[in-house]
Legacy VTK file of the C-alpha trace (Angstrom):
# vtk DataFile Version 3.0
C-alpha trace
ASCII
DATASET POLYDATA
POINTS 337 float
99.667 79.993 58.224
99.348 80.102 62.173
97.353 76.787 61.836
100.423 75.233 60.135
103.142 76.142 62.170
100.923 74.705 64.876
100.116 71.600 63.635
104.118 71.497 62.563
105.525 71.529 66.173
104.778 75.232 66.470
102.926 75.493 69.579
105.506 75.591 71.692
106.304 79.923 71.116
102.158 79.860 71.314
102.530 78.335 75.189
105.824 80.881 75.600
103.649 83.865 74.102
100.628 83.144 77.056
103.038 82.381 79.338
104.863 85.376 79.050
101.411 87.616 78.382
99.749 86.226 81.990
102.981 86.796 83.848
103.125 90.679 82.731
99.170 91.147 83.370
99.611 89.606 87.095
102.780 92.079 87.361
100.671 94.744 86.064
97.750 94.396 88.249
100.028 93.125 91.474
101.935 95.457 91.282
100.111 98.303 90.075
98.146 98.464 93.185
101.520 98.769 95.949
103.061 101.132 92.958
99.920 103.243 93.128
99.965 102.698 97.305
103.562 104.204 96.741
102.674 107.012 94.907
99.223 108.106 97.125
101.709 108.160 100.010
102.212 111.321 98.751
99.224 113.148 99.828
99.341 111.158 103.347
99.851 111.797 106.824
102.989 110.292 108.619
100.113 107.624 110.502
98.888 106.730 107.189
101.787 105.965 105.852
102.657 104.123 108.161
98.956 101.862 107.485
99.272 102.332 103.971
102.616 100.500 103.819
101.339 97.703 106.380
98.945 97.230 103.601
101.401 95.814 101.017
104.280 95.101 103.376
103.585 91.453 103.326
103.573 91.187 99.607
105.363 94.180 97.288
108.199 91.851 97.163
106.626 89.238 95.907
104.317 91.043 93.432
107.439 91.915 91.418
108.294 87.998 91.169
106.468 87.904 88.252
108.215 91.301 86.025
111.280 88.940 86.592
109.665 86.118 85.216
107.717 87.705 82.360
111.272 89.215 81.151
112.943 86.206 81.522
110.353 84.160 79.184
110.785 86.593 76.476
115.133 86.188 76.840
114.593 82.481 76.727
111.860 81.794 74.180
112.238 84.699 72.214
115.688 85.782 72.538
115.513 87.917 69.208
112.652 90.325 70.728
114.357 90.936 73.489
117.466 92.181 71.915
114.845 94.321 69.719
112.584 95.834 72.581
115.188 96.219 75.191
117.381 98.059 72.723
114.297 100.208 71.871
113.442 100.726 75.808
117.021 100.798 77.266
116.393 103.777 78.920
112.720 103.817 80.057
114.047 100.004 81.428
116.849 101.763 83.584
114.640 103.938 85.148
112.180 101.635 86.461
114.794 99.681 87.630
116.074 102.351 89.355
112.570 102.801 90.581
112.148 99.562 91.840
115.530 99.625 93.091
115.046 102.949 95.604
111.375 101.524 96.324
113.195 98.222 98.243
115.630 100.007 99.504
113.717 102.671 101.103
110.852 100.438 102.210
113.251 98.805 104.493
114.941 101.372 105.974
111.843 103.655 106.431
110.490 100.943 108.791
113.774 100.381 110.588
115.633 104.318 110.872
115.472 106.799 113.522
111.972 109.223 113.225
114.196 111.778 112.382
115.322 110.144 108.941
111.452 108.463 108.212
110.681 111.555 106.147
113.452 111.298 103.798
113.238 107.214 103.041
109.367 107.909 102.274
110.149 110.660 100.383
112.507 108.074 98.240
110.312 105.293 98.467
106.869 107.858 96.571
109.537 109.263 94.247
110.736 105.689 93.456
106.927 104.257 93.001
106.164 107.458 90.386
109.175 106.710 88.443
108.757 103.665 87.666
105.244 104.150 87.112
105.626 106.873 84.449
108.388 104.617 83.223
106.449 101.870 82.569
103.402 103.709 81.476
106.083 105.507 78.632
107.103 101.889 77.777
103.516 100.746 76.827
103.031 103.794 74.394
106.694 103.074 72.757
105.622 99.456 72.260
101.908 100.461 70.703
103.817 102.781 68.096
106.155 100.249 67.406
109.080 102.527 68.823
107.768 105.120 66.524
110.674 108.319 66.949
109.502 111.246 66.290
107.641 114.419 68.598
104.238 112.423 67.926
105.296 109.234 69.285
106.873 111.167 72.404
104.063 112.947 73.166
101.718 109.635 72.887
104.508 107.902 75.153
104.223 110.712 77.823
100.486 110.467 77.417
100.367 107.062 78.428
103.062 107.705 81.165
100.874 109.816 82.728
97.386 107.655 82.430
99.524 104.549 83.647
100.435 106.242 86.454
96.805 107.337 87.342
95.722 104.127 86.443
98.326 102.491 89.240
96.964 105.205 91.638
93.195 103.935 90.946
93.958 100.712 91.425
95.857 101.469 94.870
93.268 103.597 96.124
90.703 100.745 95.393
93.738 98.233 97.527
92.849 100.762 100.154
89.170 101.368 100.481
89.741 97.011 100.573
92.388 96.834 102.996
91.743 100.054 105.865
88.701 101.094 107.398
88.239 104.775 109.171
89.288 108.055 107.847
91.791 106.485 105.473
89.346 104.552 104.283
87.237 107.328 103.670
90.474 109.158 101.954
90.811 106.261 99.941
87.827 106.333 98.504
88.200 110.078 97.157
91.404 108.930 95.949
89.664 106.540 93.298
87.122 109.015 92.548
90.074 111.493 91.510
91.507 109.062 89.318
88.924 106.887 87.839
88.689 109.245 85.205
92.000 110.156 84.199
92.189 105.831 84.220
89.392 105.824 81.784
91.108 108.738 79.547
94.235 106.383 79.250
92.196 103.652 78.132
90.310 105.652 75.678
93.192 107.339 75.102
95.262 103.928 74.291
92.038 102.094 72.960
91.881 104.946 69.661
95.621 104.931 69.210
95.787 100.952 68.808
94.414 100.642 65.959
95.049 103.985 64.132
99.231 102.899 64.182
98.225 99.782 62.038
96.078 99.186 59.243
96.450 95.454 60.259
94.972 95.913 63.764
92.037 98.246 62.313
91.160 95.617 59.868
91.316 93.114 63.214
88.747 95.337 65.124
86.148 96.702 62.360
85.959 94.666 59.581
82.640 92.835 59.978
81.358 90.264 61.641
84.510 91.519 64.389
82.830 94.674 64.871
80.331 93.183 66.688
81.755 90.164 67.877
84.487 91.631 69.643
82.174 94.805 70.864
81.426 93.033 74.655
85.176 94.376 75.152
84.705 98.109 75.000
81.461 97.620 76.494
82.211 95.605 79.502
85.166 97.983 79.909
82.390 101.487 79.962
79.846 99.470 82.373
82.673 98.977 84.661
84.059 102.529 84.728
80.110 103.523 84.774
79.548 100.990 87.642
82.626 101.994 89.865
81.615 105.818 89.132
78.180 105.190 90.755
79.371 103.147 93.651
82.526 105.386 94.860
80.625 107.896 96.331
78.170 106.204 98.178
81.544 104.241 99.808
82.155 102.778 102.793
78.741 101.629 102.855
77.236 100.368 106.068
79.104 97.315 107.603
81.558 97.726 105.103
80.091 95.943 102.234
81.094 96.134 99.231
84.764 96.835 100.113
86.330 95.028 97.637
84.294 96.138 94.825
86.650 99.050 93.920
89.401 97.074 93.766
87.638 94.090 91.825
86.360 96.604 89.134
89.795 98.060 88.922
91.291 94.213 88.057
88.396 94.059 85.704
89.238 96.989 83.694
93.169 96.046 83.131
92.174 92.734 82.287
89.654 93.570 79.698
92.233 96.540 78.451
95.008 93.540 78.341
92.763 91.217 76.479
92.404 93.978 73.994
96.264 94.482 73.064
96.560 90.992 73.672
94.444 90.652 70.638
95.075 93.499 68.761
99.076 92.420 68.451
99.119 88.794 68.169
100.755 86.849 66.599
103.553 89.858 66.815
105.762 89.873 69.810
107.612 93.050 68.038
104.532 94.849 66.657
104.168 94.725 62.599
107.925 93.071 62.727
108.301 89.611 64.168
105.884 87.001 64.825
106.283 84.650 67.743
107.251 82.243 65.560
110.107 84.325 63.710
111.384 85.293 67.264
111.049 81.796 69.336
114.632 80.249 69.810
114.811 77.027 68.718
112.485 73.992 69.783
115.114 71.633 71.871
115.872 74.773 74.110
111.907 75.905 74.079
111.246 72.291 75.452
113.700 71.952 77.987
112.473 75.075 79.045
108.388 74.464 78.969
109.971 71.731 81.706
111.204 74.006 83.883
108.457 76.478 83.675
105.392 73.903 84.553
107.679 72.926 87.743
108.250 76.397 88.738
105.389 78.191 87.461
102.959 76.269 90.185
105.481 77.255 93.001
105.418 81.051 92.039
101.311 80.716 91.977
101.370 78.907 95.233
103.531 81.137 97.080
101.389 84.137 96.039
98.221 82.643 96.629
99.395 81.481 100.156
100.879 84.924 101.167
97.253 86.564 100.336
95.625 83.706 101.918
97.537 84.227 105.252
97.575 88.221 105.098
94.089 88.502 104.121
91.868 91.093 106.246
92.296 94.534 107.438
95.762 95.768 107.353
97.426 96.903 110.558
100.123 98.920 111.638
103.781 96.899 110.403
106.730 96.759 113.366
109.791 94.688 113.312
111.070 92.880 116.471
LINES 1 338
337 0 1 2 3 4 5 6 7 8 9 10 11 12 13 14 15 16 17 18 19 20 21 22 23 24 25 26 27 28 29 30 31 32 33 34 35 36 37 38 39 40 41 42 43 44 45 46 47 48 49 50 51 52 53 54 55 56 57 58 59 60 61 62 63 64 65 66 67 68 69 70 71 72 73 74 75 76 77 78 79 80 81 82 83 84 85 86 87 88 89 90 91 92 93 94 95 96 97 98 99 100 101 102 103 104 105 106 107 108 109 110 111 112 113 114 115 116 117 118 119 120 121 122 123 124 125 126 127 128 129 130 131 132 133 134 135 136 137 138 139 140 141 142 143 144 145 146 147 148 149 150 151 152 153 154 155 156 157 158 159 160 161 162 163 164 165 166 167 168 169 170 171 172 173 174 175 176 177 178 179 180 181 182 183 184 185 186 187 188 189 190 191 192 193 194 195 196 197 198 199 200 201 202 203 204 205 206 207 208 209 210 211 212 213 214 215 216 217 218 219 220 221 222 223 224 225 226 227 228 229 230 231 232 233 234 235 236 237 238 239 240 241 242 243 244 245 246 247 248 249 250 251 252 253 254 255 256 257 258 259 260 261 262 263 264 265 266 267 268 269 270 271 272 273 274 275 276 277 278 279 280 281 282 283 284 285 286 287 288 289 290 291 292 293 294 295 296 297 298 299 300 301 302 303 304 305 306 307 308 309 310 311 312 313 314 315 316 317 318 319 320 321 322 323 324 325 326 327 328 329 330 331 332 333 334 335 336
């Protein structure tokens, strides 16, 4: 069937469908690490704040380049999903918004106000980074269940609100032990040690639901030979947490090596967690509903589109790949002149 609409012009909601899928996993790991930042500012002192946002000052912004664009491909290619998921997620999408929105606006002021009104823009700017954390965390467990209603589906939403959010912490903390050096490294590095596991009870946690919601996707994962062809998945993904739970507490080792093991290990594990829904729901882009071919819009305006994306797409990579290029290194203190 797939093979057919493929060889029939089809492959153009195939491009769409990895287009869209790499944009939200470089959003999700981007920024998951400033959201978690955000959210471990918490538990801070006013100085490390103060380092902590220096750390993703030069490219937050940026990072959430790519939400826009991954919600943009699915209203252009697949214009019928989006009217289906958004209506699903219209509020969970208005909060992070919201999120988002108080997270730029209180990043900017916090920097530029008097001391005496610092306290109250970082207070905005953590509560800001959790909410649309747990927002987005909520919106992955709707879209597993296939915006299952119900107190079942609401309690497995919440669930993976929660594990989200500690995932976005992990990775932040392992931003941190890459990015500072002294005591906050040192703080940093308990940080990830808190978390790591409540990240690995999420995936577990997501990993078991997956395929219980769907007879299709069980039959995906454990009929044979895909049992053991797709088992490197789950166990890359337990070496990983295994690995990063032996190395975090012998961190900062001397000379700081190893610094940006933490944070590489974190980028591992949400890659080989997205590679797992990425395969567990394809060819759906509304799970057990519509195919991407069923949603795609039609194949002049997917064209004229594919265009546009090849010409911007390598601007949006260059941009980011430049801004870590230049701001690469310790992170110091961030002042406006």
């Amino acid at each position: 069937m797939e093979a057919s609409l493929l060889a029939d012009g089809g492959w153009l909601p195939l491009a769409f469908a990895i287009l869209m899928g790499l944009a939200i996993l470089i959003y999700v790991v981007l920024d998951g690490y400033d959201l978690g930042v955000g959210m471990l500012m918490a538990t801070a002192g006013d100085e490390e704040r103060d380092l902590m946002v220096a750390s993703i000052g030069p490219f937050w912004d940026a990072n959430e380049t790519w939400l826009v664009l991954g919600i943009g491909l699915l209203l252009v290619a697949f214009p019928i999903a989006h009217g289906i998921v958004l209506t699903a997620l219209y509020i969970p999408v208005a909060l992070m918004l919201l999120g988002l929105i108080l997270r730029g606006v209180a990043f900017e002021f916090r920097v530029k106000v008097d001391p005496e009104h610092k306290g109250m823009w970082t207070r905005i700017f953590i509560a800001g980074s959790l909410l649309a954390s747990l927002a987005q965390g909520y919106m992955l467990g709707q879209y597993i269940l296939g915006f299952e209603e119900g107190w079942g589906g609401q309690a497995f939403s919440l669930l993976t609100a929660v594990c989200l959010a500690a995932a976005y912490v992990f990775i932040g903390a392992g931003w941190l032990v890459m990015k500072t050096e002294g005591a906050l490294q040192k703080r940093a590095v308990r940080w990830a040690q808190l978390t790591l596991w409540l990240a690995a009870l999420g995936m577990a946690a997501v990993s078991l639901a997956t395929p219980l919601v769907s007879s299709r996707i069980f039959e995906k994962w454990f009929s044979l030979p895909n049992l053991f062809l797709l088992m490197p998945i789950p166990a890359a993904t337990a070496i990983l947490f295994a690995g990063l739970a032996f190395l975090l507490p012998r961190m900062p080792l001397q000379g700081d090596r190893l610094a940006w093991a933490p944070f590489a290990g974190a980028v591992g594990i949400f890659l080989l967690g997205f590679h797992g829904l990425a395969y567990s729901f394809f060819p759906f882009v509304v799970p057990d509903q519509l195919t991407i071919w069923q949603a795609a819009a039609a194949p002049e305006s997917l064209l004229i589109t594919f265009i546009g994306a090849c010409i911007v797409l390598p601007f949006i990579g260059g941009y980011t790949v430049l801004a870590y290029r230049v701001f690469r290194g310790k992170a110091s203190i961030l002042t406006y002149h």
